[in-house]
Structure formats: C-alpha cells, structure tokens
N, CA, C and O atoms as a printed pandas DataFrame, in Angstrom:
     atom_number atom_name residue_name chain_id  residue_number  x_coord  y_coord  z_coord
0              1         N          UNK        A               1    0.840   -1.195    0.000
1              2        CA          UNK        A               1    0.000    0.000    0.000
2              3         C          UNK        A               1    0.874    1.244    0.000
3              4         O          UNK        A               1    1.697    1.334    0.911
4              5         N          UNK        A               2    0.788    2.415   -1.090
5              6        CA          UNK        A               2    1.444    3.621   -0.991
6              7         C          UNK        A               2    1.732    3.939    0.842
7              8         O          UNK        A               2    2.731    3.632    1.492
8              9         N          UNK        A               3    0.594    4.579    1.275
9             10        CA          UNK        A               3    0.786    4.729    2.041
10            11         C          UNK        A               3    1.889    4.609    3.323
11            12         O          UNK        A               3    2.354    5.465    4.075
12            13         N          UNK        A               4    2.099    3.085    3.216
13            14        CA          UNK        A               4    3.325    2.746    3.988
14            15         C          UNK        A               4    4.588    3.273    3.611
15            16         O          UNK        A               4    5.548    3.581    4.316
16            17         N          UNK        A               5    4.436    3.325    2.446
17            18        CA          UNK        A               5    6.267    4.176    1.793
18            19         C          UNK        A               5    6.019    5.295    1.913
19            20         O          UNK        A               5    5.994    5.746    0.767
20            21         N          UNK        A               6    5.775    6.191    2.720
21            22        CA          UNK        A               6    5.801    7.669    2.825
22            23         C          UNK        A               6    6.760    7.391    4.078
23            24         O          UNK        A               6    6.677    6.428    4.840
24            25         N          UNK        A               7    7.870    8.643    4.139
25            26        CA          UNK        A               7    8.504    9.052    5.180
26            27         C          UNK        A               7    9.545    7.501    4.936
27            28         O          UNK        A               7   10.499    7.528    5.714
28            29         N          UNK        A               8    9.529    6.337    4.119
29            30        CA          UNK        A               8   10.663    5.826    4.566
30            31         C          UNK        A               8   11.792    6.131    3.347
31            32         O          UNK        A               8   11.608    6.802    2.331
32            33         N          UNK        A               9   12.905    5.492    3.730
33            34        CA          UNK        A               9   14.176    6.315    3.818
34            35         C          UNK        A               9   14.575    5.744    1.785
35            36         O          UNK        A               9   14.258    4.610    1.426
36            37         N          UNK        A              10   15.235    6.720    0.809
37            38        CA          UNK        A              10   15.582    5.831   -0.307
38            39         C          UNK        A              10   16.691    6.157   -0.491
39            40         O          UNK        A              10   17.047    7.335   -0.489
40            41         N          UNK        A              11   17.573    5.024   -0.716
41            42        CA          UNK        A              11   19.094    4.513   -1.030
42            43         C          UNK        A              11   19.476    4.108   -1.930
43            44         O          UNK        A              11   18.938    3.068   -2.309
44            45         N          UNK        A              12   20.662    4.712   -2.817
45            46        CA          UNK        A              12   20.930    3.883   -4.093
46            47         C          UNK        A              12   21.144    2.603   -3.666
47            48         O          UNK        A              12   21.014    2.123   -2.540
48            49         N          UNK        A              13   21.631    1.898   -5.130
49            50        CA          UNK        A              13   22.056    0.321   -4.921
50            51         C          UNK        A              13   23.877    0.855   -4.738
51            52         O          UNK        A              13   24.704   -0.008   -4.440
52            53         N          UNK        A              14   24.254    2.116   -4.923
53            54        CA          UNK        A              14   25.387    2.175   -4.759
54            55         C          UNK        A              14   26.015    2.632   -3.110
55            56         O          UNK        A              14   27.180    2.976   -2.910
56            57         N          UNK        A              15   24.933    2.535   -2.035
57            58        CA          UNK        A              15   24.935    2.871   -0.755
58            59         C          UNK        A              15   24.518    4.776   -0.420
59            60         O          UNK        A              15   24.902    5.447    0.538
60            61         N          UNK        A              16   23.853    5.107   -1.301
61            62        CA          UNK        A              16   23.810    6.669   -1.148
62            63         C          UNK        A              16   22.658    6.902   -0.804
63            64         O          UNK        A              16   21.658    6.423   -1.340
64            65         N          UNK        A              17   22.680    7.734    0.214
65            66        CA          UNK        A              17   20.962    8.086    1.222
66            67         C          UNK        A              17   20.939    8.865   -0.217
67            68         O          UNK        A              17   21.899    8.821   -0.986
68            69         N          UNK        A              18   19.635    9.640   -0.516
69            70        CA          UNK        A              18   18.529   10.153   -1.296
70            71         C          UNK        A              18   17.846   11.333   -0.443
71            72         O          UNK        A              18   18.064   12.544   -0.426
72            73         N          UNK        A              19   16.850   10.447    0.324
73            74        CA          UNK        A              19   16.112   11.107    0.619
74            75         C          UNK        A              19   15.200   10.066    1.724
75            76         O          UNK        A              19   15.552    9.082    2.375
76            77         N          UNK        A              20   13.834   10.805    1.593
77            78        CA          UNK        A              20   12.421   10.149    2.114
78            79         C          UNK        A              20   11.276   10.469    1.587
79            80         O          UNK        A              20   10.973   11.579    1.149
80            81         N          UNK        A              21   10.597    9.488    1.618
81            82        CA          UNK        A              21    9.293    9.641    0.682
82            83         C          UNK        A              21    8.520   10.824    0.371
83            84         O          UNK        A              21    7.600   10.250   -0.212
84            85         N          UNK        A              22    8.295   11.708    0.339
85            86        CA          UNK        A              22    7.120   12.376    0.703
86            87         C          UNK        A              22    6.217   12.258   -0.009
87            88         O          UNK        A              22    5.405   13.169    0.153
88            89         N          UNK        A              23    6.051   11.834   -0.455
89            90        CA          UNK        A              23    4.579   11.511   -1.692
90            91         C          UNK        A              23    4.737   10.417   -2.915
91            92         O          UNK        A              23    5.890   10.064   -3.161
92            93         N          UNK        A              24    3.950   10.003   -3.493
93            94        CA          UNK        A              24    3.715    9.239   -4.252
94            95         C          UNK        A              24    3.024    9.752   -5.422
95            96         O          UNK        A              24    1.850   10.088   -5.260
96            97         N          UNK        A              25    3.796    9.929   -7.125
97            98        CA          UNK        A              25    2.643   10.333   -8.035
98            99         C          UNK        A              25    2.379    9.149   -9.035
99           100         O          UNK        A              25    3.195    8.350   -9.494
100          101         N          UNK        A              26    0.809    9.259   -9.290
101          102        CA          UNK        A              26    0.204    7.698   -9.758
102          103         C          UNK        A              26   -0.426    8.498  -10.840
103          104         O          UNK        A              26   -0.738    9.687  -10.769
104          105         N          UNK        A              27   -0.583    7.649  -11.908
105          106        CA          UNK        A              27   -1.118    7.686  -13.058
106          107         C          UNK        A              27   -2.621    7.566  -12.493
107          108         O          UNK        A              27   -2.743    6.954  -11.432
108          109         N          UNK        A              28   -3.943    8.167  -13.187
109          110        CA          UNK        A              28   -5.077    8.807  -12.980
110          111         C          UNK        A              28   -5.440    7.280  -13.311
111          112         O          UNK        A              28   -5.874    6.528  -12.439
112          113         N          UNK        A              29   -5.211    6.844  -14.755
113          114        CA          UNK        A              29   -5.962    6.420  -15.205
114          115         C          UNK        A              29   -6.042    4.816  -14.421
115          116         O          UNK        A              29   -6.990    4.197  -13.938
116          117         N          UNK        A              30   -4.052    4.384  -14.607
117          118        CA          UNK        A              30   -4.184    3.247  -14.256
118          119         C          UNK        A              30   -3.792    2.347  -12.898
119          120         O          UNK        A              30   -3.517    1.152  -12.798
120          121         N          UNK        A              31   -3.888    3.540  -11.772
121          122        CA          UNK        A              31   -3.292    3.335  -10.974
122          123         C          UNK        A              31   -1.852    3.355  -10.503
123          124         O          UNK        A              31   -1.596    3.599   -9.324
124          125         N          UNK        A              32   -0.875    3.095  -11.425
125          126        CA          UNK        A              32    0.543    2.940  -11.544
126          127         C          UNK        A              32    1.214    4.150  -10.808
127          128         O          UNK        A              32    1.117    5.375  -10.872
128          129         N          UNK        A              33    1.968    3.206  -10.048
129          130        CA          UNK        A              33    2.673    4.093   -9.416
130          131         C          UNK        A              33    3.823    4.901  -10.481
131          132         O          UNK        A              33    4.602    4.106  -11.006
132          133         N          UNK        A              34    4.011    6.238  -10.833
133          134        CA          UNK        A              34    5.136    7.124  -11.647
134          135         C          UNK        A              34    6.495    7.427  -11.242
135          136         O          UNK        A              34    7.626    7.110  -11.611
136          137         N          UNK        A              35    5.967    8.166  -10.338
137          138        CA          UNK        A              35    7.573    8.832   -9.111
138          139         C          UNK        A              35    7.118    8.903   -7.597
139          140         O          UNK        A              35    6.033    8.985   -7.021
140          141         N          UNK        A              36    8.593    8.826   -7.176
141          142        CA          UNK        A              36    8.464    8.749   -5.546
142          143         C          UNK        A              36    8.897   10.075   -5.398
143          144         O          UNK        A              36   10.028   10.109   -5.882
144          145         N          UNK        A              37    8.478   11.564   -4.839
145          146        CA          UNK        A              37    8.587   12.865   -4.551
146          147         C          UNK        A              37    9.373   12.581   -2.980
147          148         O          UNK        A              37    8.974   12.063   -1.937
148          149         N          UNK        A              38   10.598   13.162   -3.376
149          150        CA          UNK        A              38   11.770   13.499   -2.196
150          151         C          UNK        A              38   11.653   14.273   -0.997
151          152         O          UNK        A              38   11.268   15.426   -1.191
152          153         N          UNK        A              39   11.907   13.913    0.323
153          154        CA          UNK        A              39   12.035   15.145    0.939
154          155         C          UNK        A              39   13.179   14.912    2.033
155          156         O          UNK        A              39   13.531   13.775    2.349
156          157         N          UNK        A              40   13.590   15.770    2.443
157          158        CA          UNK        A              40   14.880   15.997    2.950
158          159         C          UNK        A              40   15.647   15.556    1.978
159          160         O          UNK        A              40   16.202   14.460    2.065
160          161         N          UNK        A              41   15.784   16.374    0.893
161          162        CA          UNK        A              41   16.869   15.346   -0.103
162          163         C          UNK        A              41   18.509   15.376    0.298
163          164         O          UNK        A              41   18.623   16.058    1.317
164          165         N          UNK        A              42   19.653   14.930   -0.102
165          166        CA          UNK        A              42   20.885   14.995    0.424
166          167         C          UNK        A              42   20.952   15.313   -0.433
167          168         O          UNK        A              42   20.200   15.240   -1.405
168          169         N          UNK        A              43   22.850   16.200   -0.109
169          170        CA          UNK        A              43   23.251   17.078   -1.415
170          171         C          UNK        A              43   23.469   16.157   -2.545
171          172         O          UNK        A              43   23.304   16.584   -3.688
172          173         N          UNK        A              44   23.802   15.015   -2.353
173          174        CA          UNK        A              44   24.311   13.743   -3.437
174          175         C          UNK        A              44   22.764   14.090   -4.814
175          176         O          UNK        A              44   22.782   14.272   -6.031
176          177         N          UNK        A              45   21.623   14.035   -3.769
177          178        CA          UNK        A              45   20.293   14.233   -4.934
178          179         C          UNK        A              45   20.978   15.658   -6.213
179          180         O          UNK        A              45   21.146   15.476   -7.418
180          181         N          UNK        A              46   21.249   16.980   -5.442
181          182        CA          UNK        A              46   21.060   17.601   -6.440
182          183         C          UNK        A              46   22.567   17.111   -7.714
183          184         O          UNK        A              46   22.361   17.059   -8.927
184          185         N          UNK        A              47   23.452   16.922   -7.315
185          186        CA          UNK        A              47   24.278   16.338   -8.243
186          187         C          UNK        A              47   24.089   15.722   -9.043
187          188         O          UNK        A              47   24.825   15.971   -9.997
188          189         N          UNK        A              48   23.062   14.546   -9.277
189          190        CA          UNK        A              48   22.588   13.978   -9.993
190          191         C          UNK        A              48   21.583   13.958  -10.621
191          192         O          UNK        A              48   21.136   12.889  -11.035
192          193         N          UNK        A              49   20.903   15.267  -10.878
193          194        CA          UNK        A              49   20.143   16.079  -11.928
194          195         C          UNK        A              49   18.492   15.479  -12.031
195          196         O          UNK        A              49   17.888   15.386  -13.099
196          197         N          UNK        A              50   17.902   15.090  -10.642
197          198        CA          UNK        A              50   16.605   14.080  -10.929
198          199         C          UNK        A              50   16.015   15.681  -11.791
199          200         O          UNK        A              50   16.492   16.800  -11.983
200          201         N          UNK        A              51   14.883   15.048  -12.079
201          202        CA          UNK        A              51   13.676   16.099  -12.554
202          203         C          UNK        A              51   12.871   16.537  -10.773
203          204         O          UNK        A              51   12.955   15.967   -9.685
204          205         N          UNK        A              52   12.137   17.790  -11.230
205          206        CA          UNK        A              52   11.398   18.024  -10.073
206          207         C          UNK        A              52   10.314   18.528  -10.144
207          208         O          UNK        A              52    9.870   18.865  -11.241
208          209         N          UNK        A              53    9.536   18.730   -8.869
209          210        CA          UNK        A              53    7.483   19.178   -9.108
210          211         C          UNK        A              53    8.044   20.497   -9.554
211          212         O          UNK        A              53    9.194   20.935   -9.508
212          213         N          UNK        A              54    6.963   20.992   -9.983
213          214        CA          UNK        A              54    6.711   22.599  -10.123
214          215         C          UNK        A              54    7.516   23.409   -8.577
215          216         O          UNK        A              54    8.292   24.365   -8.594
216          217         N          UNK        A              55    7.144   22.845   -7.675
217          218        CA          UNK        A              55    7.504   23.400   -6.713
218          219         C          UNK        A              55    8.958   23.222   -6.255
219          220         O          UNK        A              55    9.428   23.536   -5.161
220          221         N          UNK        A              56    9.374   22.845   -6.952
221          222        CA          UNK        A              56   11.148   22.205   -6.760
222          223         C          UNK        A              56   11.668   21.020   -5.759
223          224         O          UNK        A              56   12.766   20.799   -5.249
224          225         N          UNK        A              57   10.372   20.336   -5.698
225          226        CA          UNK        A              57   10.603   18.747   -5.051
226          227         C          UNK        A              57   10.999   17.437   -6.248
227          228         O          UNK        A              57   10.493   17.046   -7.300
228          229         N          UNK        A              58   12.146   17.066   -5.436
229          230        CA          UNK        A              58   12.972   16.090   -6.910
230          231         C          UNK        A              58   12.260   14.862   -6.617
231          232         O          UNK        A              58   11.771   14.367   -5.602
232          233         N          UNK        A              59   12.385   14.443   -8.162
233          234        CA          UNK        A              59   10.978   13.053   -8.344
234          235         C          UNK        A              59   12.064   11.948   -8.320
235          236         O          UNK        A              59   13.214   12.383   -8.251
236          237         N          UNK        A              60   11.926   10.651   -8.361
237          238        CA          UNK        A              60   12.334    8.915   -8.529
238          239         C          UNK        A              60   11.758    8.442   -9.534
239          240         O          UNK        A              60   10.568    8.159   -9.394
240          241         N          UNK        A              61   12.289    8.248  -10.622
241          242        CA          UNK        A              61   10.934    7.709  -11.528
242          243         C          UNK        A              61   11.151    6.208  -10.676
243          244         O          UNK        A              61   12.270    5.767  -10.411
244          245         N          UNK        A              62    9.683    5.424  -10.251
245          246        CA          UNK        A              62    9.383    4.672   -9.899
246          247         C          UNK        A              62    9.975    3.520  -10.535
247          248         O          UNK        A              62   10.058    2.529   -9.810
248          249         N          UNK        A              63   10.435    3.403  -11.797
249          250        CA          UNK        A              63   10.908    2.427  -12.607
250          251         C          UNK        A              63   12.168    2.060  -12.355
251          252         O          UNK        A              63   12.670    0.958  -12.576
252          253         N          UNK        A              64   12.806    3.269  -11.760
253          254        CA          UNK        A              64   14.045    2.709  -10.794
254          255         C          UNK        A              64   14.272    2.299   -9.772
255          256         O          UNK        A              64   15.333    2.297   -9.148
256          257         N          UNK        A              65   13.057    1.824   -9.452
257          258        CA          UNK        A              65   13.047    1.254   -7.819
258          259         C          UNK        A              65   13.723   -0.518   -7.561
259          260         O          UNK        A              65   12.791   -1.281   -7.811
260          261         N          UNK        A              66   14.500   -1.008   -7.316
261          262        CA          UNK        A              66   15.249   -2.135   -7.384
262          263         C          UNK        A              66   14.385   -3.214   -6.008
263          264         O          UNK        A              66   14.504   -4.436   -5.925
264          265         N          UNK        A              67   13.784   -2.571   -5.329
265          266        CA          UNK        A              67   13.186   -3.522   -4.111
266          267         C          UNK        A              67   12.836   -2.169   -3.251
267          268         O          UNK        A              67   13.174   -0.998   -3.423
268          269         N          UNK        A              68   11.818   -2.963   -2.007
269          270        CA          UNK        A              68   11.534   -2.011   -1.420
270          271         C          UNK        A              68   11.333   -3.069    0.184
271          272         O          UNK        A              68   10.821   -4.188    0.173
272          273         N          UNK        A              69   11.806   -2.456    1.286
273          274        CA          UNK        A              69   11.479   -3.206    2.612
274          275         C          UNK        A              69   11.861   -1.889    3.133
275          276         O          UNK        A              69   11.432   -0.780    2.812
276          277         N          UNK        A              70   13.053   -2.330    4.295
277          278        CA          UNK        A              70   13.161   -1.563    5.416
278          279         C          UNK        A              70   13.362   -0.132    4.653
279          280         O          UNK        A              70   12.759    0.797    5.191
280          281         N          UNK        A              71   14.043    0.159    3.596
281          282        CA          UNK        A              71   14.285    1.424    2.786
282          283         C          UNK        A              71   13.933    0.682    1.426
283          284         O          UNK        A              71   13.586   -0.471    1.169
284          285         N          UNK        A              72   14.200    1.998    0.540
285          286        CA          UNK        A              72   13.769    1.843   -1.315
286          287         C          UNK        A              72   14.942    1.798   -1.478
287          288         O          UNK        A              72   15.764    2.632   -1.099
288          289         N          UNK        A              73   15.191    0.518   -2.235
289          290        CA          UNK        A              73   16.288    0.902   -3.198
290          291         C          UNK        A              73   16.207    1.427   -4.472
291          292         O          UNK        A              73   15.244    1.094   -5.163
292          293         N          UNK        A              74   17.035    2.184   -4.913
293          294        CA          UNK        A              74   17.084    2.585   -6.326
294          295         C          UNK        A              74   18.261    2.218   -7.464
295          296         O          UNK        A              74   19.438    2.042   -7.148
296          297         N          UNK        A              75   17.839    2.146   -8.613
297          298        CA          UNK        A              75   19.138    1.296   -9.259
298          299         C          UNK        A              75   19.572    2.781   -9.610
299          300         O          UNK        A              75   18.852    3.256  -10.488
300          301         N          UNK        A              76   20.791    3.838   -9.045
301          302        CA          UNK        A              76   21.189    4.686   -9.844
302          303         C          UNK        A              76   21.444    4.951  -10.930
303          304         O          UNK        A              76   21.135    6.067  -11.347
304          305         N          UNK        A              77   22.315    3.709  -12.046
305          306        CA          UNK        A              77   22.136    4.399  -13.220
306          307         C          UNK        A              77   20.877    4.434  -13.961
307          308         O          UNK        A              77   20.643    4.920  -15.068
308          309         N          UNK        A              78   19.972    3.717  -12.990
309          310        CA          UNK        A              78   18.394    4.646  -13.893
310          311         C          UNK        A              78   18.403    5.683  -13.775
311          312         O          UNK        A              78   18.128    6.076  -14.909
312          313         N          UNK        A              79   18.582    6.861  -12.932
313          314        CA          UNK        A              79   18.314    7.890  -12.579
314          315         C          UNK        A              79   19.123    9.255  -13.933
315          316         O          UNK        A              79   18.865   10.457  -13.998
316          317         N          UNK        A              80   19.950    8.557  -14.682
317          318        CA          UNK        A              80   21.213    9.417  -15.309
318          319         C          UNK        A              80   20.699    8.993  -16.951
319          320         O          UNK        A              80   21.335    9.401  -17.922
C-alpha cells in the first residue's frame, strides 16, 4: 500500500541516502505508481540532476526502484 512508503528512507544500490518519501505520483488512469517525490533530499540528490514538481521537489521515476522493505532501493544508473 502507498501509504506505507511515505517518510521511509531511499538509497541507491550504490549505498547513497537520497532522501524520504514524501509523496507518491500515480497515473489517474491506471493506478501505476510514476515517481516517488523526495524530501529531505541529500546534497548527493542535487548532483545527480533528478527532474522536479513545479515546486522544486525532486521526483524517482518509480521504474528505478530495485526492491523495497526496510528502505527503497534505487538502481542509480536509472536515474542518469
């Protein structure tokens, strides 16, 4: 359930904190989860050029997500 991944923690597969959840954006139509919206991002995030909301919160495209439990992993070179 979305819900539960808010506020937990996302880590590359290369050991690099990210961030934490703050939101979840889903496709209208089909449910699908899109991007995981950052918060507290680390400086490592802006170095690596994610895209961001209108409001300057950096997105995950969801497609880089490698597993998910105690934290998200992310496969970094999706992100590039």
């Amino acid at each position: 359930e979305g819900s539960s991944l808010l506020g937990r923690l996302v880590v590359s597969n290369k050991g690099r904190k990210l961030g934490e959840v703050a939101d979840l954006i889903f496709d209208a139509k089909s449910g699908e989860i899109l991007h995981i919206v950052l918060k507290n991002p680390t400086d490592y995030v802006n170095k690596i050029g994610l895209e961001k909301t209108k409001d300057g919160q950096f997105l995950v495209p969801f497609s880089a997500v490698l597993s998910i439990g105690d934290f998200i992993i992310i496969a970094e070179e999706e992100l590039v």
